[in-house]
KOLKE-133793 format. One record per residue (C-alpha): z, x, y; residue number from 1. Coordinates in nm, 4 decimals, decimal comma. Layout:
<sites>
         z         x         y  pos
         Z         X         Y  NUM
...
</sites>
This chain:
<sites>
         z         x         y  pos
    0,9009   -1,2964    0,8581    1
    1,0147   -1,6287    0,8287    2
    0,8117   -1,9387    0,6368    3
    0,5818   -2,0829    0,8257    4
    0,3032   -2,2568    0,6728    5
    0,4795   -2,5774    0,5914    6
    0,5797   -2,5921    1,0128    7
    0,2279   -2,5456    1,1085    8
    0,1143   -2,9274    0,9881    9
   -0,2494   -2,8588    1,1230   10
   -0,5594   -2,8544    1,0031   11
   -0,6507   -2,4941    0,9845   12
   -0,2635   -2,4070    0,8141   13
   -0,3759   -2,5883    0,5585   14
   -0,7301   -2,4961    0,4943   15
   -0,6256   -2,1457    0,4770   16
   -0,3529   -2,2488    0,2441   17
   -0,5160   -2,4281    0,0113   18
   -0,7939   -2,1847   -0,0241   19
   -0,5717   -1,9080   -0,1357   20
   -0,4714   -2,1682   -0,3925   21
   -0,8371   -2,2034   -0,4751   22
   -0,8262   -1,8431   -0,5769   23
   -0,9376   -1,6808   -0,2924   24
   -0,8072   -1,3278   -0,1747   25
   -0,7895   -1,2469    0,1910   26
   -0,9798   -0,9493    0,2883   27
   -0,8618   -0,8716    0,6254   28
   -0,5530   -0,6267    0,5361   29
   -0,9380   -0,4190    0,3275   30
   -1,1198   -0,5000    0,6585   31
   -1,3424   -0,7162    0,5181   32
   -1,4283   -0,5443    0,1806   33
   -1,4755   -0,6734   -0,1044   34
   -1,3179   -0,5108   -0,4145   35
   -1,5265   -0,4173   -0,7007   36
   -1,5551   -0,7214   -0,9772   37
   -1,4749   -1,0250   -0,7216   38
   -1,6871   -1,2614   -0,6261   39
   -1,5765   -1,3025   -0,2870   40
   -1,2533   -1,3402   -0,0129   41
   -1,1767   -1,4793    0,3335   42
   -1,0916   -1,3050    0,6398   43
   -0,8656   -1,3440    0,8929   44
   -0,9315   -1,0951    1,1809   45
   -1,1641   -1,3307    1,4061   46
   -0,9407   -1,6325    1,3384   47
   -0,7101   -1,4009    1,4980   48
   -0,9315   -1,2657    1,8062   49
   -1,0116   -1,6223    1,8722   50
   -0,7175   -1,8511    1,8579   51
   -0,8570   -1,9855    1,5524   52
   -1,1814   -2,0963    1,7374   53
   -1,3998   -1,8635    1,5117   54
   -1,2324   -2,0182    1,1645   55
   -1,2026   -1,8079    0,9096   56
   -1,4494   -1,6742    0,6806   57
   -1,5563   -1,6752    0,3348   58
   -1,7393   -1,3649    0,2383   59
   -1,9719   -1,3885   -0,0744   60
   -2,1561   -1,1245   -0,2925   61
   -2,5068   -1,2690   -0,3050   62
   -2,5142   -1,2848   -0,6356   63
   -2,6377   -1,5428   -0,9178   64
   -2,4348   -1,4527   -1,2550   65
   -2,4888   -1,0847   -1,2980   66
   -2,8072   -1,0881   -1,0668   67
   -2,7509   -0,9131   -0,7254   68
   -2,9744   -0,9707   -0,4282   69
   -2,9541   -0,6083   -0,2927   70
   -3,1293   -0,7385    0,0362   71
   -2,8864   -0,9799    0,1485   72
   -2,5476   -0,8013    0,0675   73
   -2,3118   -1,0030    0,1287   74
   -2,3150   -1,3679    0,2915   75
   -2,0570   -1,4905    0,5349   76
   -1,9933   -1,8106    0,6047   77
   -1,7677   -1,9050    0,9324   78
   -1,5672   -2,1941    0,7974   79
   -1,4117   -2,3968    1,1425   80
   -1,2040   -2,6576    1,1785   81
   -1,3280   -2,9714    1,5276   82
   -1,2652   -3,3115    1,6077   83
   -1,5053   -3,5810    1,6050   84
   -1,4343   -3,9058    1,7269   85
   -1,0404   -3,8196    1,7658   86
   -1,0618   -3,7119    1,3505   87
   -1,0404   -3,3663    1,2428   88
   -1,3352   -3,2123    1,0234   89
   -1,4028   -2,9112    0,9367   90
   -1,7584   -2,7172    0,9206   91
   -1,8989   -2,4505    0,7305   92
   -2,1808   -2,2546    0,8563   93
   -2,4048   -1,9721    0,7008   94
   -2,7141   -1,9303    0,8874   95
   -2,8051   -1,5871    0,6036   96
   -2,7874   -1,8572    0,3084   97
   -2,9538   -2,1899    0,5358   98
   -2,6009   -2,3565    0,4705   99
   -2,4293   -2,5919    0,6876  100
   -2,1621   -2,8781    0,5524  101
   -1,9085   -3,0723    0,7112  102
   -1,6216   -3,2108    0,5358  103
   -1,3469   -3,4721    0,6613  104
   -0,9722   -3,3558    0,6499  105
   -0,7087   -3,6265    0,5065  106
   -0,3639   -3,5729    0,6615  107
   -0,2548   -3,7535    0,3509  108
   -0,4113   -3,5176    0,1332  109
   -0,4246   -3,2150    0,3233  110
   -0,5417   -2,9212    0,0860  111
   -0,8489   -3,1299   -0,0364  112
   -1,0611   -2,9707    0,2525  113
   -0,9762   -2,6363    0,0725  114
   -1,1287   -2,7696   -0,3069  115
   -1,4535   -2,9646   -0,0727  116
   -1,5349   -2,6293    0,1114  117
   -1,4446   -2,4118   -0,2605  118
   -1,6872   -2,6506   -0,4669  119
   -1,9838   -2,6058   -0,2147  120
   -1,9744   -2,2583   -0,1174  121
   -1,9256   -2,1472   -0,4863  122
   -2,1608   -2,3649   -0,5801  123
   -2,4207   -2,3150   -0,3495  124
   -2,4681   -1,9537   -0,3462  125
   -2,6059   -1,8974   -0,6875  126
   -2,8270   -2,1572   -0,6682  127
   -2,9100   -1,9794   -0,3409  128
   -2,9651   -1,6266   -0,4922  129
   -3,1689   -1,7378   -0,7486  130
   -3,3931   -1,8850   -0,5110  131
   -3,4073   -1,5638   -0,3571  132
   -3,4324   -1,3790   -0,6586  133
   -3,7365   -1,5696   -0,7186  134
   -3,9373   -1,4458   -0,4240  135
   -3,8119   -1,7050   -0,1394  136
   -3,7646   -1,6200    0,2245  137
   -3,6174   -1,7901    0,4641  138
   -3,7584   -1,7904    0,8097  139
   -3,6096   -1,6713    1,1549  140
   -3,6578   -2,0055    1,2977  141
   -3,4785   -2,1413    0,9950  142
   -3,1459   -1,9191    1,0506  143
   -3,1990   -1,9666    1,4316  144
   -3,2247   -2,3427    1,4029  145
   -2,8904   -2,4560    1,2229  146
   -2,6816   -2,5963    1,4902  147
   -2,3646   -2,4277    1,5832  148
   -2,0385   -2,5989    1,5127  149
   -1,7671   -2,5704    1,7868  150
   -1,4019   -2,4971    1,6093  151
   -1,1053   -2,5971    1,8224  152
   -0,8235   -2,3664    1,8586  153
   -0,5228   -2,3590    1,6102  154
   -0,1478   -2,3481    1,7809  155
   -0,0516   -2,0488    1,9662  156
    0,2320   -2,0421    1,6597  157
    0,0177   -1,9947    1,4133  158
   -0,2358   -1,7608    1,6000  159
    0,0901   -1,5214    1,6825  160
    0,1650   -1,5420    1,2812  161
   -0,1836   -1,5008    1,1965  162
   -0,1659   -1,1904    1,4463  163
    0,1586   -1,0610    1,2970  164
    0,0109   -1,0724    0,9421  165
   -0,3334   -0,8528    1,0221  166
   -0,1009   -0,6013    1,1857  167
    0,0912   -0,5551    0,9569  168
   -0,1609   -0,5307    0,6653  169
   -0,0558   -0,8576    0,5103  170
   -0,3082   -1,0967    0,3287  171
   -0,2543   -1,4986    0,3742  172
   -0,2669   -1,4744   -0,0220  173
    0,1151   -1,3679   -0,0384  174
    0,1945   -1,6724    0,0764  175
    0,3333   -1,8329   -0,2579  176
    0,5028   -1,5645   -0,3356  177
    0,6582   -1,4787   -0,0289  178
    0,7774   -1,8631    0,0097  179
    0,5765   -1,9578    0,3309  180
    0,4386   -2,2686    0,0793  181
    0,7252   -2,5183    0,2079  182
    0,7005   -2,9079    0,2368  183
    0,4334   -3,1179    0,0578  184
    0,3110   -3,0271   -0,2918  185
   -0,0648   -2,9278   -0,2839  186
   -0,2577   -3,1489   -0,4903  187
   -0,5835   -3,0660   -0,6254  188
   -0,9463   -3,3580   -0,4895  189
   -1,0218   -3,6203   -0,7016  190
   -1,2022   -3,4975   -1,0281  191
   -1,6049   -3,5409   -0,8886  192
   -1,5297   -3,3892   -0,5436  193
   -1,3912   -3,0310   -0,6599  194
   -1,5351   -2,8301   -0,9317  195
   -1,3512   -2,8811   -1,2576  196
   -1,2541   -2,4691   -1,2200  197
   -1,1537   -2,5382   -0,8893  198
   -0,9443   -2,8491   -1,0009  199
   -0,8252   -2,6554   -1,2304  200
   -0,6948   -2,3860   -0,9502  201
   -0,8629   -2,1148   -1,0889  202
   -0,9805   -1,8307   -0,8845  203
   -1,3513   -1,7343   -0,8083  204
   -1,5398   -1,6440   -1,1197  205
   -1,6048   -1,2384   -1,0517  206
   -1,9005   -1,0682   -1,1004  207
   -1,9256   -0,7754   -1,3207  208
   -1,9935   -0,5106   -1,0621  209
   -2,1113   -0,5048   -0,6930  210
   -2,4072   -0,2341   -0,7847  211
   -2,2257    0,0102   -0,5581  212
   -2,2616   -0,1856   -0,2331  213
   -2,0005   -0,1550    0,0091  214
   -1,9480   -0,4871    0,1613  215
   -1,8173   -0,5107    0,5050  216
   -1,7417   -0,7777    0,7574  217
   -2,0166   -1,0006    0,5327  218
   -2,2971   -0,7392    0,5075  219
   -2,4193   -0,5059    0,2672  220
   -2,4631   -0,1303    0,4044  221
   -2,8511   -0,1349    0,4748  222
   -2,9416   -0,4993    0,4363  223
   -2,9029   -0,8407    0,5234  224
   -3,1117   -0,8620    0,8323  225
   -3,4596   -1,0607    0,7698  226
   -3,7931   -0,8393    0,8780  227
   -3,8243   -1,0937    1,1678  228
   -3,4587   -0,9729    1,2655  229
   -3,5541   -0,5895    1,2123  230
   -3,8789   -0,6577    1,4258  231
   -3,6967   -0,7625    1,6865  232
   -3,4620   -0,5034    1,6682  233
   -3,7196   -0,2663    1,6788  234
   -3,9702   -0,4280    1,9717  235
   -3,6163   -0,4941    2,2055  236
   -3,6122   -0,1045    2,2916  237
   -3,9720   -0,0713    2,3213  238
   -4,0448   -0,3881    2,5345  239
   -3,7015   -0,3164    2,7786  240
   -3,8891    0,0941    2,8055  241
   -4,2394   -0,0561    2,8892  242
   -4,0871   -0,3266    3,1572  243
   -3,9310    0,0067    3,3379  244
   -4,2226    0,2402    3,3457  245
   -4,4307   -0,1171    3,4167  246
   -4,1647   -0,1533    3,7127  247
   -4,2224    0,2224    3,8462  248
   -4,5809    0,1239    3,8497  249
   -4,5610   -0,1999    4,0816  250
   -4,2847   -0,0203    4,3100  251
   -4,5533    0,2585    4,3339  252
   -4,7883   -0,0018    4,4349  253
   -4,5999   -0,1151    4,6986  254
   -4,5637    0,2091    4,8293  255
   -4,9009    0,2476    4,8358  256
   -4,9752   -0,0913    5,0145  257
   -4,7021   -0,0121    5,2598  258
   -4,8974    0,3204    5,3358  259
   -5,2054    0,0868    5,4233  260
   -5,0520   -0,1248    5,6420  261
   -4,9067    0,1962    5,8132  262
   -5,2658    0,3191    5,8434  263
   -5,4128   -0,0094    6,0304  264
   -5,0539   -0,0414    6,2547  265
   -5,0905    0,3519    6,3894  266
   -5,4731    0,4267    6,3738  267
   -5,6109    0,1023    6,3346  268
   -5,9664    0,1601    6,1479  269
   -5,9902    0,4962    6,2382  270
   -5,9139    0,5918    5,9150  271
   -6,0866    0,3540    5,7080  272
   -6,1196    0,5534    5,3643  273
   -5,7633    0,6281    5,4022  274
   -5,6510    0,2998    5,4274  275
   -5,8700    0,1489    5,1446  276
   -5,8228    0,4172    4,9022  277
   -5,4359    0,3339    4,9752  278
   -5,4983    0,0005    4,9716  279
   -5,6885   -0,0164    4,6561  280
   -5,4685    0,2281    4,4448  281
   -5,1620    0,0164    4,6106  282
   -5,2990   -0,3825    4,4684  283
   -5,4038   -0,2249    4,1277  284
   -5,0899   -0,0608    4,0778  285
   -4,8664   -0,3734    4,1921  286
   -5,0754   -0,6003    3,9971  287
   -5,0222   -0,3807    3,6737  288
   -4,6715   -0,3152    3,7159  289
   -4,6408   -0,6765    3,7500  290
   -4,8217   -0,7699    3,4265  291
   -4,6845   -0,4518    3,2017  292
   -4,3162   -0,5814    3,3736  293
   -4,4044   -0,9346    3,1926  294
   -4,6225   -0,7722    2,8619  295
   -4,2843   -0,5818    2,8146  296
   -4,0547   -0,8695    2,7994  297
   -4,3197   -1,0683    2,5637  298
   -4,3551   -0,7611    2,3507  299
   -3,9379   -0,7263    2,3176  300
   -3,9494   -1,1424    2,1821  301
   -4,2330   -1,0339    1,9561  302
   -4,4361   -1,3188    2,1606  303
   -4,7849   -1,3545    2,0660  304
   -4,9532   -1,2679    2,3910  305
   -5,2216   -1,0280    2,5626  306
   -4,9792   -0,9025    2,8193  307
   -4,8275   -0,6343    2,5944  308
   -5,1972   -0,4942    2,5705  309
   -5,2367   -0,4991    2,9383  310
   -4,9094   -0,3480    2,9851  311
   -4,9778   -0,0628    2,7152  312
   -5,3001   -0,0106    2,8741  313
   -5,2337   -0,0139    3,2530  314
   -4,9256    0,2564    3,1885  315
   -5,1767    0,4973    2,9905  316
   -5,4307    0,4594    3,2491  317
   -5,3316    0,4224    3,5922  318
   -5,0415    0,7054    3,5877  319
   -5,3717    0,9380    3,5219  320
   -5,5993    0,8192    3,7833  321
   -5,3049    0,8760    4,0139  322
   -5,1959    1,2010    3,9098  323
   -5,5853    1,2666    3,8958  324
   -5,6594    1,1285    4,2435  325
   -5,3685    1,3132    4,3948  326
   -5,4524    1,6603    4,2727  327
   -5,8301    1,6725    4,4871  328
   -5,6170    1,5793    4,7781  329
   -5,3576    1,7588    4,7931  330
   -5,1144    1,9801    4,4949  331
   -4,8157    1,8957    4,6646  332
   -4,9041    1,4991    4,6043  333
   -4,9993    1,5716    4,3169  334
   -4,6254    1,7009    4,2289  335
   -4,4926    1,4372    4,4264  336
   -4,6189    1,1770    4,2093  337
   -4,5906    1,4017    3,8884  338
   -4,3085    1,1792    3,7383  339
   -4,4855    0,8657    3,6778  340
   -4,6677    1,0650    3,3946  341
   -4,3435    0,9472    3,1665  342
   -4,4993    0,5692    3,1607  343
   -4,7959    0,7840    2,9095  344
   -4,5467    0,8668    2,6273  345
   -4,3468    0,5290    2,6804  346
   -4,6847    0,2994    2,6530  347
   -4,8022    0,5584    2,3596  348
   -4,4158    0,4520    2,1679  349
   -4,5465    0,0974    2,2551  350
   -4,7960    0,1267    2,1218  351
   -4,6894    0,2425    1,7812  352
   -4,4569   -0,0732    1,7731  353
   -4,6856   -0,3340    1,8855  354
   -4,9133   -0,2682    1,5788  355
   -4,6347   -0,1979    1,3681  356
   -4,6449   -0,3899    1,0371  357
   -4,3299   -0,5853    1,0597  358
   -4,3726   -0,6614    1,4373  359
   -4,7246   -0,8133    1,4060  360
   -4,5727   -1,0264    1,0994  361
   -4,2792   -1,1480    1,3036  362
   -4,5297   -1,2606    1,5849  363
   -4,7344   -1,4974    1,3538  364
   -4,3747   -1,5965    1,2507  365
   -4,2454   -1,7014    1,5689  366
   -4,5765   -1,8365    1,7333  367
   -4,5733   -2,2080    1,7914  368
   -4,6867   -2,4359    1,5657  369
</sites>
């Protein structure tokens, strides 16, 4: 493989460049795990996927000192390079930690992105955890609401040597020793603007152990995900099973209407309980289908609403007065229409997660205020 580093003048050559000379080790040949006793790494597989449009990223034990914040795992910040105004930046986003920096990129001084984006993330994160540590919380409409930050592609160059490197197993982090660090010397920011460590080019203070947490792709097995995020997780199935047994409701309506206007067109009112029972059993069953279809979608946003209510209670009740209405006419009806007995046990498993603990918490969360 032939040095390359020094031909790729370009913003995101050097950021990756000069953090490795900040310490950091790249994770991608471990996919994305961190070794026991570091602090942290970068990885280079979605810089890869993406052309270098999805930046890098800096994965982070959440962890102040010797303190580990089991819940959060690992955080993972996407660290991307954009123009603004015809002048490169580059932006580092963590919506698990509430972080979001930008920092400008001299041309002159092209690794002092690397010691701008070392000093905050290393600083920030313990400051973070112990926050956490300390009982806070942040909301889902707090990770939700940091703005995203558009990277712009690297050179199809670099992305083919980026590409080359994850196939082959190879961290960024052989770089100096492998002599793709050609051309300008790499100079360390202004004391003030890196950490005096990071001025110093040490690497990332470690931790003393990761408390047996495997950290992949910047989570923790088990954790990381807020109880808003789990709520959601949990209503989406429930809300998208209601809106289809809500839907076999309103299209059983319509059959049902359909059968009354078949009625008045072929016997006009000769059959007039025929064509009002049909009638009537066809507008209460469209109209609930049609609410449970919306009460479904509210429940699967955890939306603070009565239509989840309606829903649950229009697919336990109107499948039975069906099924019941059915059987004193006629068995074979009453087998015909048999299946729409499924919308019980799907409104009963809506039930159970509309008034589950973390759902009803995540809808006082995410109501308007």
């Amino acid at each position: 493989m032939p040095p390359a580093f020094a031909s790729f003048d370009e913003p995101h050559a050097w950021l990756i460049r000069g953090l490795v000379e900040y310490g950091w080790p790249d994770l991608t040949p471990f996919g994305g795990r961190i070794p026991a006793g570091r602090a942290g790494g970068m990885e280079l597989a979605r810089f890869r996927d993406s052309g270098g449009r999805d930046g890098l990223h800096l994965l982070m034990v959440a962890a102040s000192g010797p303190q580990l914040c089991q819940e959060d795992g690992v955080y993972d910040f996407s660290v991307r390079c954009f123009r603004r105004d015809g002048a490169w930046m580059v932006g580092v986003r963590c919506p698990e930690a509430n972080f979001i920096q930008e920092f400008p990129f001299d041309p002159g001084n092209p690794t002092w992105v690397a010691g701008y984006v070392h000093q905050a993330v290393t600083a920030y994160v313990p400051q973070f955890v112990g926050w956490r540590l300390q009982g806070g919380e942040l909301s889902w409409a707090q990770r939700k609401g940091l703005p995203e930050i558009e990277g712009e592609a690297c050179s199809a160059a670099m992305t083919r040597f980026v590409d080359e490197l994850v196939r082959m197993r190879r961290g960024a982090d052989t770089g100096p020793t492998e002599g793709w660090w050609l051309g300008r010397d790499s100079l360390p920011p202004p004391a003030g603007q890196a950490a005096a460590a990071a001025a110093a080019g040490r690497p990332i203070a470690p931790i003393a152990a990761l408390g047996g947490a495997v950290a992949v792709a910047g989570r923790a097995a088990g954790g990381g995900a807020s109880p808003t995020e789990q709520a959601l997780k949990k209503a989406g199935p429930a809300g998208r099973a209601l809106s289809f047994a809500s839907g076999v409701l309103a299209l059983l309506g319509g059959v049902s209407l359909l059968n009354a206007l078949l009625t008045v067109a072929l016997f006009l009112v000769d059959r007039p309980a025929a064509m009002a029972g049909s009638g009537c059993f066809g507008l209460l069953l469209l109209g609930g289908g049609i609410a449970g279809i919306l009460g479904g979608r509210k429940l699967s946003r955890c939306e603070a609403s009565a239509l989840p209510w309606i829903a649950i209670a229009a697919n336990l009740v109107l499948p039975l007065m069906v099924a019941a209405s059915m059987l004193f006419i006629d068995l074979a009806c009453c087998a015909g229409v048999s299946p729409v007995l499924v919308c019980v046990p799907i409104a009963l498993y809506a039930l159970y997660v509309q008034v589950d603990p973390k759902v009803k918490l995540a809808r006082r969360e995410l109501a308007p205020r």
